[in-house]
C-alpha positions as CSV (number, residue, x, y, z in Angstrom):
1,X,0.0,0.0,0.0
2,X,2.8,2.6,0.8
3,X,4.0,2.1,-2.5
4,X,0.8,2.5,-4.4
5,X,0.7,6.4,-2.1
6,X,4.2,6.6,-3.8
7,X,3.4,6.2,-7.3
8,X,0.1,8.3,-6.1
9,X,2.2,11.2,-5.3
10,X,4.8,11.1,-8.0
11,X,1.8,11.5,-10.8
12,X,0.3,13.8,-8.6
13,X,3.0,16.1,-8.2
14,X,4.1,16.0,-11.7
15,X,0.6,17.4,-13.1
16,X,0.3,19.9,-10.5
17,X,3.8,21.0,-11.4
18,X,3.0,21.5,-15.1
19,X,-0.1,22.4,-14.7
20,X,0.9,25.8,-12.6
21,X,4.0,26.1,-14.8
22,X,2.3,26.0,-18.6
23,X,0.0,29.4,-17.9
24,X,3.5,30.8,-16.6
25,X,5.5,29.6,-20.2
26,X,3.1,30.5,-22.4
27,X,3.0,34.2,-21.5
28,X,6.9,34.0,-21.7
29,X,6.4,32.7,-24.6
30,X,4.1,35.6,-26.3
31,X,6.4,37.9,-24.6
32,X,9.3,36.9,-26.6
33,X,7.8,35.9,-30.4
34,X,8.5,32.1,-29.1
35,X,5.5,31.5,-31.8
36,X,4.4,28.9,-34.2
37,X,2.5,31.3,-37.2
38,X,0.0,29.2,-39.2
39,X,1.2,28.0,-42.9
40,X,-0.5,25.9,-45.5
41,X,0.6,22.1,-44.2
42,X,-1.1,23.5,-40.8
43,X,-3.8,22.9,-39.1
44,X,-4.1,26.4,-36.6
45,X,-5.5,29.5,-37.6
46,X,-3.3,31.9,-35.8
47,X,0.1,32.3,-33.7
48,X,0.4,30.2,-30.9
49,X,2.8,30.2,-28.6
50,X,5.1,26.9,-29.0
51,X,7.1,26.3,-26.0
52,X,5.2,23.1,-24.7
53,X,8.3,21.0,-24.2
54,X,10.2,23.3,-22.3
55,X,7.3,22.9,-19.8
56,X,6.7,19.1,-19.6
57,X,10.5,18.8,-19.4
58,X,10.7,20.9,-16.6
59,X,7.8,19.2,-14.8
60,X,9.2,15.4,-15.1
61,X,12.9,16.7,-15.3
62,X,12.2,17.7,-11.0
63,X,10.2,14.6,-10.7
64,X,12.9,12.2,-12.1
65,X,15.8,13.5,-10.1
66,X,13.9,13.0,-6.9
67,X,12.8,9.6,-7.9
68,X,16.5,9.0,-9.0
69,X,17.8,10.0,-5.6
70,X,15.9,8.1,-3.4
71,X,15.8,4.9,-5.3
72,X,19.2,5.1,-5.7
73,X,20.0,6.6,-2.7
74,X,22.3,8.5,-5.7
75,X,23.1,9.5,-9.3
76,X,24.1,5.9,-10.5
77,X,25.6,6.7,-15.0
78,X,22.6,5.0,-16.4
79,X,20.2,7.4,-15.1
80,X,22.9,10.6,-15.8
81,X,22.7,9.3,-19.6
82,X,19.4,9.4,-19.8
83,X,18.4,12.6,-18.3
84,X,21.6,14.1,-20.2
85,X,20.1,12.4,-23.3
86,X,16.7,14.0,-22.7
87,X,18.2,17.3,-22.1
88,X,20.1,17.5,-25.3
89,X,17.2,16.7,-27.3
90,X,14.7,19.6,-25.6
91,X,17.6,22.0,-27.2
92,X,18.3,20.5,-30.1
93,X,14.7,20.6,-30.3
94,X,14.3,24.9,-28.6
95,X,17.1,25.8,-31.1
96,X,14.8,23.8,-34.4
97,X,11.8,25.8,-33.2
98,X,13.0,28.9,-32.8
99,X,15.5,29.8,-36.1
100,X,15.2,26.2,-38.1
101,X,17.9,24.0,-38.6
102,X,19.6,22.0,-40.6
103,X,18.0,18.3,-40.8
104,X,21.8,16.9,-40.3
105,X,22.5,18.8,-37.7
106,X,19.3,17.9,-35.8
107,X,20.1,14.2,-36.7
108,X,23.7,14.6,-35.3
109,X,22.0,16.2,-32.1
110,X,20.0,13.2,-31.8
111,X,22.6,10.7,-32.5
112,X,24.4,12.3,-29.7
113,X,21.9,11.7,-27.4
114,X,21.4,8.3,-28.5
115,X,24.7,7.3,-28.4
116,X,24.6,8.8,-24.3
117,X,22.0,6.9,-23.8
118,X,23.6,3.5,-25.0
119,X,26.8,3.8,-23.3
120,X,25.3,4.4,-19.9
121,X,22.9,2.0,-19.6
122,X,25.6,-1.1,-21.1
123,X,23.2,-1.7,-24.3
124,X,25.0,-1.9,-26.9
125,X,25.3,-5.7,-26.8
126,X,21.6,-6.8,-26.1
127,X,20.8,-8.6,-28.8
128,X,24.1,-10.2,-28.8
129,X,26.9,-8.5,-31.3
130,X,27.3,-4.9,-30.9
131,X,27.1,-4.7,-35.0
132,X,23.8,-5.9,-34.7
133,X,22.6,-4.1,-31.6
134,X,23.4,-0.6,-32.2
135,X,21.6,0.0,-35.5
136,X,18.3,-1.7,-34.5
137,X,18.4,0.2,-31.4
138,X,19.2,4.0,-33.5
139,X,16.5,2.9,-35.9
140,X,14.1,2.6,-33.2
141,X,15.6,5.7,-30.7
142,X,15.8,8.0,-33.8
143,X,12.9,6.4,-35.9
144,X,10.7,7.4,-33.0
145,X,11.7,10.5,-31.7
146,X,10.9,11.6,-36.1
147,X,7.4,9.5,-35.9
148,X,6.4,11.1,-32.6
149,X,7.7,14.7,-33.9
150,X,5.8,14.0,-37.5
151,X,2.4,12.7,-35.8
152,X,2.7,16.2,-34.3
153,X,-0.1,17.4,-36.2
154,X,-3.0,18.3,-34.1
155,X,-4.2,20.1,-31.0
156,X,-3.8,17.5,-27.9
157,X,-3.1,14.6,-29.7
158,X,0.3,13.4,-29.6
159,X,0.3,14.5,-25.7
160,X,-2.7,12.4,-24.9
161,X,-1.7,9.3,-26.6
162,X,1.9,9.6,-25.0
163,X,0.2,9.6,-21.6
164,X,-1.5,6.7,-22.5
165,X,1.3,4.9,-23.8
166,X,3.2,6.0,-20.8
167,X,0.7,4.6,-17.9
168,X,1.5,1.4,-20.5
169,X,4.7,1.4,-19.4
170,X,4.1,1.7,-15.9
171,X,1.8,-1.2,-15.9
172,X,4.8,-3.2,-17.1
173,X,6.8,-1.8,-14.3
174,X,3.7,-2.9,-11.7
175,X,3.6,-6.6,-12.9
176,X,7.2,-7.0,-12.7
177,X,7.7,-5.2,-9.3
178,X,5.7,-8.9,-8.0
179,X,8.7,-10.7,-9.4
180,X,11.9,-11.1,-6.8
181,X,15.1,-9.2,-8.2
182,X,13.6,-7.0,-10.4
183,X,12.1,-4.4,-7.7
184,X,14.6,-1.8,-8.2
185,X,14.5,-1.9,-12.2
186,X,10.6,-2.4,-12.3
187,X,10.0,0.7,-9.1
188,X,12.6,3.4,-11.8
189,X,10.8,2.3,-14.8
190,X,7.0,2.6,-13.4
191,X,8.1,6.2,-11.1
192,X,9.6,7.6,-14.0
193,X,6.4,6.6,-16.6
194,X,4.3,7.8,-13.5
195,X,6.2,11.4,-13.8
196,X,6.1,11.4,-17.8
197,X,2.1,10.8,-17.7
198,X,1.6,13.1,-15.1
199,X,3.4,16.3,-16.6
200,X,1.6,15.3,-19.8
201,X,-1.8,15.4,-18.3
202,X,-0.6,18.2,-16.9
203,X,-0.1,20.2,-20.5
204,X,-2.8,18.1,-21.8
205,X,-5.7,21.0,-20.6
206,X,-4.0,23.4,-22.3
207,X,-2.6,21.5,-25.3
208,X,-6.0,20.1,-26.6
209,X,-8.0,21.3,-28.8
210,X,-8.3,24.6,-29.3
211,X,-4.4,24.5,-27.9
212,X,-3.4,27.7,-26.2
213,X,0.3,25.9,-26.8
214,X,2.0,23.7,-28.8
215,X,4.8,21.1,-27.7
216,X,6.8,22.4,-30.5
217,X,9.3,20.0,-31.4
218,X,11.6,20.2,-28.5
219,X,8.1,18.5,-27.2
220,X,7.4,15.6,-29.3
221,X,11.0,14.8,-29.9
222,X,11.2,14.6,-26.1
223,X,8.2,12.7,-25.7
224,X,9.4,10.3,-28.4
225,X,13.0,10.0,-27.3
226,X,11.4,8.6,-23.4
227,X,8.9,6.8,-24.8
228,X,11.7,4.6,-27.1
229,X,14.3,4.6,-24.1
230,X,11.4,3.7,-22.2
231,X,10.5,0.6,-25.0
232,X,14.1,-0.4,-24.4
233,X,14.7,-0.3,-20.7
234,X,10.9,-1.9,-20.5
235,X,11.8,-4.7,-23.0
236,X,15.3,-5.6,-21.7
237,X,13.4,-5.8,-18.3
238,X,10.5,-7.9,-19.4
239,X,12.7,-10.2,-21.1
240,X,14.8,-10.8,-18.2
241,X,11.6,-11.4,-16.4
242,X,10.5,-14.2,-19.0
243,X,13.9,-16.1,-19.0
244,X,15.9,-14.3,-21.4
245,X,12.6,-15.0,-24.2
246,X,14.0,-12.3,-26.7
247,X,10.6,-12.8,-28.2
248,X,9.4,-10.4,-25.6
249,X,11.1,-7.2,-27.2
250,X,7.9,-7.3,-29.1
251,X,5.7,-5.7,-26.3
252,X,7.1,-2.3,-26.6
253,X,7.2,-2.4,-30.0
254,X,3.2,-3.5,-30.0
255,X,2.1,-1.1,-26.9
256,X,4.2,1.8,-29.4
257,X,2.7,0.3,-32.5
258,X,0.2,3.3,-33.5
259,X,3.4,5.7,-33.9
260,X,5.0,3.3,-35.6
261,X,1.5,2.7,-37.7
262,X,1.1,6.4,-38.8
263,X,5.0,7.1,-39.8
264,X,5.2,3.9,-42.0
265,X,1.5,4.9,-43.7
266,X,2.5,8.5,-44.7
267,X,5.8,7.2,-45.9
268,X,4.5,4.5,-48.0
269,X,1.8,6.8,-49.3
270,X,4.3,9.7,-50.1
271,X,6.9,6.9,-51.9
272,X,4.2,5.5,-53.8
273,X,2.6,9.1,-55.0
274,X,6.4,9.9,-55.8
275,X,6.6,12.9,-53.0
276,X,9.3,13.0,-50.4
277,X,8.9,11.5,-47.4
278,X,10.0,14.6,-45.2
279,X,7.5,16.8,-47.6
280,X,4.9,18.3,-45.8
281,X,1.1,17.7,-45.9
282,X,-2.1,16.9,-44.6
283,X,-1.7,13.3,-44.8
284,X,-1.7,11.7,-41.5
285,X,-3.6,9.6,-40.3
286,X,-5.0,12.2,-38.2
287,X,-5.4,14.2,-40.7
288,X,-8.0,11.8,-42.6
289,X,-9.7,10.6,-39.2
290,X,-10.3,14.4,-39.0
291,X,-11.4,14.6,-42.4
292,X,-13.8,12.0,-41.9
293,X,-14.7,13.0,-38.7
294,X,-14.8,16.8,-39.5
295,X,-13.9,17.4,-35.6
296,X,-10.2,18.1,-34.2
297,X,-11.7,17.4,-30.7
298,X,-13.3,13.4,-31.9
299,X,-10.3,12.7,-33.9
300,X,-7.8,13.3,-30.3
301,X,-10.7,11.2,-28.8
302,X,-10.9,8.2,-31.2
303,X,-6.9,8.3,-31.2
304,X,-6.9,8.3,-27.2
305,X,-8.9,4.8,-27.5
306,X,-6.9,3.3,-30.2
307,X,-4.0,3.8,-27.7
308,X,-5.7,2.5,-24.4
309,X,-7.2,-0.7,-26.7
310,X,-3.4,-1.1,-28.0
311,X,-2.3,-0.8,-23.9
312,X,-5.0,-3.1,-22.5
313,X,-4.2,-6.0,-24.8
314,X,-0.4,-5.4,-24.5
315,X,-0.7,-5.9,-20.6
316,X,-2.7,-8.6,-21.1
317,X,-0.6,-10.5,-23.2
318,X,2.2,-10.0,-21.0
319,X,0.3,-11.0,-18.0
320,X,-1.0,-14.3,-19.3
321,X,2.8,-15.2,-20.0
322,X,2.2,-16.7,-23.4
323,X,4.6,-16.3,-26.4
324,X,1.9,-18.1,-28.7
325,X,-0.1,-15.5,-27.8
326,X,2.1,-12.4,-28.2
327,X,2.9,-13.9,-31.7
328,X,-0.7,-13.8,-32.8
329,X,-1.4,-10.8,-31.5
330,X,1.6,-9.0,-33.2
331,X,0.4,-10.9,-36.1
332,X,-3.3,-9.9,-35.8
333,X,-2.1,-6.0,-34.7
334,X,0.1,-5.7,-38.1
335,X,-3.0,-7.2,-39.9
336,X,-5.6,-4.7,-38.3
337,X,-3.1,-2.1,-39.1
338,X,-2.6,-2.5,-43.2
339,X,-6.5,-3.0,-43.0
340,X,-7.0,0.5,-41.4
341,X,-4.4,1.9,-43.3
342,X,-5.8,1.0,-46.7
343,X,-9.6,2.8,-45.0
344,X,-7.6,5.8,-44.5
345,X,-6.0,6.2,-47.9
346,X,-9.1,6.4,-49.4
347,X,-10.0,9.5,-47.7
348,X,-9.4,12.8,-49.5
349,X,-6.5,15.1,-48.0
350,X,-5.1,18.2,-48.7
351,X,-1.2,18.1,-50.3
352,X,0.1,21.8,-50.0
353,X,2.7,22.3,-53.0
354,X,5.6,23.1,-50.2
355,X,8.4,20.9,-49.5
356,X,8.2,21.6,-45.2
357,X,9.1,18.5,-43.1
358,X,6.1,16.7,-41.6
């Protein structure tokens, strides 16, 4: 019971702290021209002020060094990497909204991070040869911090669904807290997915729909770079818990798998049309749930279920222990996905004649 009051307090605290903060940022924001003006590939009507991410940092950044502290009764590397990774990518991601930059040098910034990440946790050699380790785990770091930053597209959505996805990750952390010599691993991974959700419901109120700020991409590039540290730490954890079953790497990628759903259906679509996959447009699948929808407000909604569906099932495959299971499901999930994708690409968008990432 003391513990549940812990994780209790940790979400708790994180919202409030955000939720004070945002109000705070966003007149800084307006103050100094921190603004994201509306453009062709975008949805909003008018300025808004776009320094979201500084303000969900801020909240889980207090949050996380407490939790760090006291379950580690210190700073142990593997939790220095990861904040320092974290921090790197909010101003990589300040400096992008603010004057631009160069798509290299925002790679390089995340490679950095990435590779901080990596060394400080030892885990460059989880799935064996360190040849073979380190570019599945950059594809998926860097692949996601891009998906989560391109599904950007809408009031509330992207900082809804990451709540979701990150109480997901706590529920991974609760099951396999009730399993002997995993209790510090599983109490770091569910305090910290505790903090993450609560600073995002925090920003949520004022993030959906009509948003009085955006996460810019300092925002959704953080919120993708913990949610794929999180898949990793989560996965190596759950496997450990399941007798070294490698297998069960595939639960973060399923509890992740709308992410990864939308960023391979805009690519595909763009390839086959013969655009570029970083052109910009109003192609999502957001974008043609809202077209279909003709609400902002449903579309966050229907999203926000697709996710808790996707969570539910994931827990519940991990709980009944089954690896017959989890490979029909991850069958069945890629299915359901091509299925809905092909529904969506029948539905009309608008492609502005601009070459704009996202």
């Amino acid at each position: 019971m003391e513990m549940v009051y812990s994780f209790m307090i940790v979400a708790t605290l994180s919202f409030l702290v955000v939720y004070i903060i945002t109000p705070l940022i966003i007149k800084f924001a307006n103050k100094v021209n921190f603004l994201d003006n509306p453009e062709a590939r975008k949805v909003h009507k008018k300025a808004t002020p776009l320094l979201g991410g500084l303000s969900i940092f801020i909240g889980f950044f207090v949050l996380a060094i407490l939790i760090i502290y006291f379950i580690f009764d210190g700073f142990p590397k593997e939790a220095i990497g990861f904040l320092i990774g974290a921090l790197i990518i909010v101003i990589v991601g300040i400096i992008d909204d603010k004057i631009g930059m160069n798509p290299f040098i925002k790679m390089f910034g995340q490679t950095i991070a990435f590779t901080i990440f990596i060394v400080s946790n030892d885990l460059y050699g989880i799935f064996g040869s360190v040849y073979l380790t380190v570019p599945i785990l950059f594809l998926w770091v860097v692949g996601l911090m891009n998906a989560l930053n391109f599904l950007d597209n809408m009031d509330g959505i992207i900082s809804g669904m990451a709540g979701i996805l990150a109480l997901g990750f706590y529920g991974f952390g609760y099951i396999i807290t009730k399993t002997s010599g995993f209790e510090i691993e599983s109490h770091y991974l569910s305090l910290l997915s505790l903090a993450f959700a609560g600073a995002l419901l925090g920003f949520l109120p004022y993030n959906f729909n009509p948003a009085k700020i955006f996460l810019g991409d300092a925002g959704s590039m953080f919120i993708g770079y913990f949610l794929a540290t999180m898949g990793i730490l989560s996965g190596k954890l759950v496997v450990a818990r399941m007798a070294g079953n490698n297998l069960y790497f595939l639960l973060p990628i399923l509890l992740l798998s709308y992410a990864i759903f939308d960023i391979s259906l805009v690519s595909i679509i763009r390839k086959r049309d013969g655009r570029k996959i970083s052109q910009g447009g109003k192609d999502h699948s957001t974008h043609r749930i809202g077209n279909a929808m003709k609400s902002h407000k449903i579309t966050a909604i229907i999203v926000y279920l697709i996710n808790i569906i996707i969570v539910l099932v994931t827990l519940l495959i991990f709980m009944m222990e089954s690896t017959k299971l989890l490979i029909i499901a991850t069958v069945l999930f890629a299915l359901i996905f091509i299925l809905f994708g092909r529904k969506l690409d029948q539905i009309p968008v608008v492609i502005p004649e601009i070459n704009n990432e996202k």
